[in-house]
DSSP file (Angstrom, degrees, kcal/mol; ACC not computed):
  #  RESIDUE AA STRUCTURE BP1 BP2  ACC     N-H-->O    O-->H-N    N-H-->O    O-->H-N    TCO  KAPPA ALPHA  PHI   PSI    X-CA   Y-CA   Z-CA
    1    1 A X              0   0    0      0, 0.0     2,-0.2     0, 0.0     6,-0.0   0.000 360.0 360.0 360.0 151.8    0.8  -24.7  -48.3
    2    2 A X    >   -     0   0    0      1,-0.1     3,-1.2     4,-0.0     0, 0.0  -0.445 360.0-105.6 -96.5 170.6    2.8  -26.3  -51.0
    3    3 A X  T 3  S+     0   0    0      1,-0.2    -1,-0.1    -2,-0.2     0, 0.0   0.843 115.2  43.7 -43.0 -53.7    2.4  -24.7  -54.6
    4    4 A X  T 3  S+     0   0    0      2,-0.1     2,-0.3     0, 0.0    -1,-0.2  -0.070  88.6 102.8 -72.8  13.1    0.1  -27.6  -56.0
    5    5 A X    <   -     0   0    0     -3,-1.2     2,-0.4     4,-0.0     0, 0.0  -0.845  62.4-139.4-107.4 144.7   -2.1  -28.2  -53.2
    6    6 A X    >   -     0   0    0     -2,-0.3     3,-0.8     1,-0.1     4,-0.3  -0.871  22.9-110.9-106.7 132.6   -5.6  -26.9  -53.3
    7    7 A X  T 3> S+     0   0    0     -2,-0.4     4,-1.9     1,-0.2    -1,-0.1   0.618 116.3  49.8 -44.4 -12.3   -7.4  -25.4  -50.2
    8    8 A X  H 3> S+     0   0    0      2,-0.2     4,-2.7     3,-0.1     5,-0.5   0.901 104.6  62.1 -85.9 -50.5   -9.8  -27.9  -49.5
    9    9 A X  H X> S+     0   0    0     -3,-0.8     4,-1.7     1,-0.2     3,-1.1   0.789 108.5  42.3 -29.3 -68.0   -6.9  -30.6  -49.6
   10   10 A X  H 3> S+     0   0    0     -4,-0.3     4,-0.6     1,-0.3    -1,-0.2   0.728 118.3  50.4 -79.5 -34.1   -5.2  -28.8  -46.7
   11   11 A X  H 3< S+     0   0    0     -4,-1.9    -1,-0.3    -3,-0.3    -2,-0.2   0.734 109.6  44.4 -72.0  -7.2   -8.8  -28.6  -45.2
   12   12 A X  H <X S+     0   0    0     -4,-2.7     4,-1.0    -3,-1.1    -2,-0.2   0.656 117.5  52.7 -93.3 -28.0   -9.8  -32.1  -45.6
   13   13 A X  H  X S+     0   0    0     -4,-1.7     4,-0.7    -5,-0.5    -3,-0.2   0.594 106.3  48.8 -81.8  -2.4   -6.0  -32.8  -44.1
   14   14 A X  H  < S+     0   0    0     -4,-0.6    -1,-0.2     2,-0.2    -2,-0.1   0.132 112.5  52.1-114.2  -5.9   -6.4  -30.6  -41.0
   15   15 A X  H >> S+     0   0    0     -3,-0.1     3,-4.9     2,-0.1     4,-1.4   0.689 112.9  46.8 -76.9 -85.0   -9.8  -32.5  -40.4
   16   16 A X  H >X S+     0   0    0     -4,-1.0     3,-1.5     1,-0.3     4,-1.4   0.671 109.4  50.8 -17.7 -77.0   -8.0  -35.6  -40.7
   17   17 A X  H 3X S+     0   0    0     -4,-0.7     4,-0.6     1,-0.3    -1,-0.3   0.360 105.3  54.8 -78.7  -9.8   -5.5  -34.6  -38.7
   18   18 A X  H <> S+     0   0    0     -3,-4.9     4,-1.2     2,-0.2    -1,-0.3   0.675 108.6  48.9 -70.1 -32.0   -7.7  -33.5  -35.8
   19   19 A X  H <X S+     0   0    0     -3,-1.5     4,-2.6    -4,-1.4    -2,-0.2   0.543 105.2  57.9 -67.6 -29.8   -9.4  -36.7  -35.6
   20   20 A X  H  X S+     0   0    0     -4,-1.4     4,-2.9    -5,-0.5     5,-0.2   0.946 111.5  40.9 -70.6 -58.4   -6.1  -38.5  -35.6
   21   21 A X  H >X>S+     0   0    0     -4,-0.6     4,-1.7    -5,-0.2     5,-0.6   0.921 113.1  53.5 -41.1 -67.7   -5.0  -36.4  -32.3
   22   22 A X  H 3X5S+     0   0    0     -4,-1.2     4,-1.9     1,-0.3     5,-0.2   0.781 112.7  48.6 -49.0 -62.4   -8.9  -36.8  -30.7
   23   23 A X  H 3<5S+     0   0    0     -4,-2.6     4,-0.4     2,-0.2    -1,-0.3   0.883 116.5  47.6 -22.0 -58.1   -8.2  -41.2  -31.5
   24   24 A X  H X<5S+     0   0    0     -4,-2.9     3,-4.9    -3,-0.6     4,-0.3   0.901 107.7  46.0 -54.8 -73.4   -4.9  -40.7  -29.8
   25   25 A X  H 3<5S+     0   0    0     -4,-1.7    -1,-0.3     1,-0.3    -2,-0.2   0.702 109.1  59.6 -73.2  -9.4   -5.8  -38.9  -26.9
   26   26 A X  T 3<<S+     0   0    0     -4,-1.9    -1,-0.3    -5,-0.6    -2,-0.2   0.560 112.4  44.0 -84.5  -4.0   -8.8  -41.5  -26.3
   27   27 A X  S <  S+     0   0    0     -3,-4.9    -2,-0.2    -4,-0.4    -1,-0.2   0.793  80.5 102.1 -86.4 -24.4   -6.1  -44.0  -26.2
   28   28 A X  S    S-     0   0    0     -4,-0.3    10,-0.0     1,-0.2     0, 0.0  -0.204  90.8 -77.5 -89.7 139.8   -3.5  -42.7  -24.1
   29   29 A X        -     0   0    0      1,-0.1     5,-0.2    -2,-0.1    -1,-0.2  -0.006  36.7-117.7 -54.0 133.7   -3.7  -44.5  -20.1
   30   30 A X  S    S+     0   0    0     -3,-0.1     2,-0.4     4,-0.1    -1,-0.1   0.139  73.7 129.7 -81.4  42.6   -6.3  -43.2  -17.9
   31   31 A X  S >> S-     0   0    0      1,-0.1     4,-3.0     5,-0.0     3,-0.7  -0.716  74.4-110.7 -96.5 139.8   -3.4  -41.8  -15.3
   32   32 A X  H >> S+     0   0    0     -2,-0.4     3,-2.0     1,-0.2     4,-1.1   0.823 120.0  41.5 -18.9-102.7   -2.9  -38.4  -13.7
   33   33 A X  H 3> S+     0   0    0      1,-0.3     4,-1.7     2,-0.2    -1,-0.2   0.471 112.3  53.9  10.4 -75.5    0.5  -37.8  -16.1
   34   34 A X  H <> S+     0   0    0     -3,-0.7     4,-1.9     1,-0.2    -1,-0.3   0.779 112.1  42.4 -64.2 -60.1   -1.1  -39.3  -19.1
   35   35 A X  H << S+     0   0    0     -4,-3.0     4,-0.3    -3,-2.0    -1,-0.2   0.705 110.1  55.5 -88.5  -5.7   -4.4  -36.7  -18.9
   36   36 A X  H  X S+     0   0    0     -4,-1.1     4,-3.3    -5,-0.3     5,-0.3   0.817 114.7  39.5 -75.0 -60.4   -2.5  -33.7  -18.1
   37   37 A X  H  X S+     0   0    0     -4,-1.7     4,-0.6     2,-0.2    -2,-0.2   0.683 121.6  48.8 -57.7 -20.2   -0.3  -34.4  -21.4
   38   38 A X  H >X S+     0   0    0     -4,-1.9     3,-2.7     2,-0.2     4,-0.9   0.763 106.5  46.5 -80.5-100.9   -3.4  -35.4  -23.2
   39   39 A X  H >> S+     0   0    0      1,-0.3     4,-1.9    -4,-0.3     3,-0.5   0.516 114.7  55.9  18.2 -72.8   -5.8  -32.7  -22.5
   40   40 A X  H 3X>S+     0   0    0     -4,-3.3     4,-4.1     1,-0.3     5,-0.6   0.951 114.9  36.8 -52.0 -58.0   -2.6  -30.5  -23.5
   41   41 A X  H <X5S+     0   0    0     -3,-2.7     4,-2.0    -4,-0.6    -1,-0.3   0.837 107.9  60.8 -74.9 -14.1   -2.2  -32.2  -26.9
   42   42 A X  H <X5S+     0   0    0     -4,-0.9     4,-1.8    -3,-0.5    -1,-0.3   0.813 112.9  38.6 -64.4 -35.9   -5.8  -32.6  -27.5
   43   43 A X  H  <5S+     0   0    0     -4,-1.9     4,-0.3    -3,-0.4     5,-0.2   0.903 123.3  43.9 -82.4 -52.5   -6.2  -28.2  -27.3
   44   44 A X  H >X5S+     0   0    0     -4,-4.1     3,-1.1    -5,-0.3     4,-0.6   0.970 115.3  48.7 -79.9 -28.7   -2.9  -27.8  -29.2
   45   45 A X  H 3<<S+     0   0    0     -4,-2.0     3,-0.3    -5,-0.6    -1,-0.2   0.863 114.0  40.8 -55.9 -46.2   -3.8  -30.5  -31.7
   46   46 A X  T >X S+     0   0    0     -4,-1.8     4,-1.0     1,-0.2     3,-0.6   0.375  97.8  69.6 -83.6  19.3   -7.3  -29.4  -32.7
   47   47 A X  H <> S+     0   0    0     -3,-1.1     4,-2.8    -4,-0.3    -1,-0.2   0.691  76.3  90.4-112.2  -8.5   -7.0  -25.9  -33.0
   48   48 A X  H 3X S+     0   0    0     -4,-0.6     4,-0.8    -3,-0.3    -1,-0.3   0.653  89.8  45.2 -35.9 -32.1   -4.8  -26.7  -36.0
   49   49 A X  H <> S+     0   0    0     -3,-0.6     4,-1.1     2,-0.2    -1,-0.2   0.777 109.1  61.3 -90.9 -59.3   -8.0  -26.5  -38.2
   50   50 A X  H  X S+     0   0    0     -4,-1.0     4,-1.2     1,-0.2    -2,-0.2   0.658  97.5  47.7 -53.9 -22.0   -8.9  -23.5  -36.5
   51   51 A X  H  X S+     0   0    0     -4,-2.8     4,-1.8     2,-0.2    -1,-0.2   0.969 113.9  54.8 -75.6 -78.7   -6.2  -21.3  -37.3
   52   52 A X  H >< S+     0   0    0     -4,-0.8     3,-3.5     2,-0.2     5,-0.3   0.715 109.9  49.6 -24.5 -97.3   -6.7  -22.6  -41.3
   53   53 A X  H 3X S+     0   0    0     -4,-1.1     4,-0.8     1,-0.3     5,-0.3   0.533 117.8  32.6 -12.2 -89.4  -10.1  -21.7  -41.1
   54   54 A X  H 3< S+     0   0    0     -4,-1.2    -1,-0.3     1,-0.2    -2,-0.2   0.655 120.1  53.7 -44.2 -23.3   -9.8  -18.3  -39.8
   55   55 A X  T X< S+     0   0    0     -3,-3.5     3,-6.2    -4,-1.8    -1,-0.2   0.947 116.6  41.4 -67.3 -84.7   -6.4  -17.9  -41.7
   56   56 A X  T 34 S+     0   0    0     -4,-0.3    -1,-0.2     1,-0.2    -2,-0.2   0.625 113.6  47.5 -31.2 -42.0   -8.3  -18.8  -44.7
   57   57 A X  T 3< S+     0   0    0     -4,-0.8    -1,-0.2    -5,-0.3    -2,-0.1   0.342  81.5 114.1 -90.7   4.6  -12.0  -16.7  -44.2
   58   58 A X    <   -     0   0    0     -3,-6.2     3,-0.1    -5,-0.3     5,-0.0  -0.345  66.7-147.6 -70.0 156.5   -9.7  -13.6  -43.4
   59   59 A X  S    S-     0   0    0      1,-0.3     2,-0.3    -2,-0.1    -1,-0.1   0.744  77.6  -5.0-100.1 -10.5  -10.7  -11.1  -46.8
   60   60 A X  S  > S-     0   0    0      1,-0.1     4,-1.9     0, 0.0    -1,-0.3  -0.961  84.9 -91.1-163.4 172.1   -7.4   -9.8  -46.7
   61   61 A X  H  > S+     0   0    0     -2,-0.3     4,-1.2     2,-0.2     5,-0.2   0.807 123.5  45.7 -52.3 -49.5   -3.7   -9.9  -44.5
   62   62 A X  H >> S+     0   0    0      2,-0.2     4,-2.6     3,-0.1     3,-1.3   0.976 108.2  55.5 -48.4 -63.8   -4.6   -6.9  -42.2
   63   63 A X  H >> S+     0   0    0      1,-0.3     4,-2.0     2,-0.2     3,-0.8   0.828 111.0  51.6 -31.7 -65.7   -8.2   -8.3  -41.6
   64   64 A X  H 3X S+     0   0    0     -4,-1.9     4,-0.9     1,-0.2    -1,-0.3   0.751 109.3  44.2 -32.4 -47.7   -6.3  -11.4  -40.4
   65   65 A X  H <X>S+     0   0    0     -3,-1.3     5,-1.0    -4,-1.2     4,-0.9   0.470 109.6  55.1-101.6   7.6   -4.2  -10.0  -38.3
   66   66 A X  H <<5S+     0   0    0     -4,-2.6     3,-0.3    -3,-0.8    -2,-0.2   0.916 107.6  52.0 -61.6 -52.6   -6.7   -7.9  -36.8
   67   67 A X  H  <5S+     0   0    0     -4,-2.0    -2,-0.2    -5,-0.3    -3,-0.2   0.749 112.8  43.7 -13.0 -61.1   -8.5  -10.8  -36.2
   68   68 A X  H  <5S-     0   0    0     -4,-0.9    -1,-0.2    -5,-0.4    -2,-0.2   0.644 109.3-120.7 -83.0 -33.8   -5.6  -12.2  -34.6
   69   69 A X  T  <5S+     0   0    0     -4,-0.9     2,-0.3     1,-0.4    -3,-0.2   0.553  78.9 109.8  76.7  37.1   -4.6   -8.9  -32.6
   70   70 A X      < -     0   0    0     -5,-1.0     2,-0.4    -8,-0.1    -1,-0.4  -0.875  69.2-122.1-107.3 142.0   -1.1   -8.7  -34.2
   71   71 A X        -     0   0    0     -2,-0.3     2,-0.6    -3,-0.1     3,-0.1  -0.746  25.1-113.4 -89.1 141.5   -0.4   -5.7  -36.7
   72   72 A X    >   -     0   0    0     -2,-0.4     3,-1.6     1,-0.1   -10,-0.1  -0.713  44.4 -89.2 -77.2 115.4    0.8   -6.4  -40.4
   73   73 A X  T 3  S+     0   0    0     -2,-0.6    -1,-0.1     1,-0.2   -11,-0.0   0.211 114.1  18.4  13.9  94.4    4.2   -5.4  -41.3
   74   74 A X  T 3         0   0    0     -3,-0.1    -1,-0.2     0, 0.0    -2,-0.1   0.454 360.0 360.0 109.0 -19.4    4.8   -2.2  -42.5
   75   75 A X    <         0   0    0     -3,-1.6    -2,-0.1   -13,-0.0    -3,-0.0   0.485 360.0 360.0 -96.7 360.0    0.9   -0.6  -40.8
């Protein structure tokens, strides 16, 4: 997150930017090829938000990566 950006910015831009992917993948030709490579960008695309969230509603850097099932540096 840049220095001057406020956390709802980056959550109203990770909405945005989920919606942009879903448009795409509703565009993209209804061929074999096409819906494997969709499907794929649609999962990696939305989950973009999701990570923020959870990153964001963690209470502290362990919790997160607890959450997450990685250990923090240094525990």
């Amino acid at each position: 997150m840049m220095k001057d950006e406020k956390p709802e910015e980056l959550r109203v831009r990770t909405k945005a930017f989920a919606l942009r992917i879903i448009r795409l993948y509703s565009a993209l030709p209804k061929q074999p090829v096409a819906a494997v490579l969709g499907r794929q960008l649609l999962r990696s695309g939305t989950s973009v938000g999701a990570h923020y969230r959870e990153a964001f509603r963690a209470k502290s850097r362990p919790d997160f990566h607890q959450q997450d099932g990685r250990r923090t540096p240094g525990t």
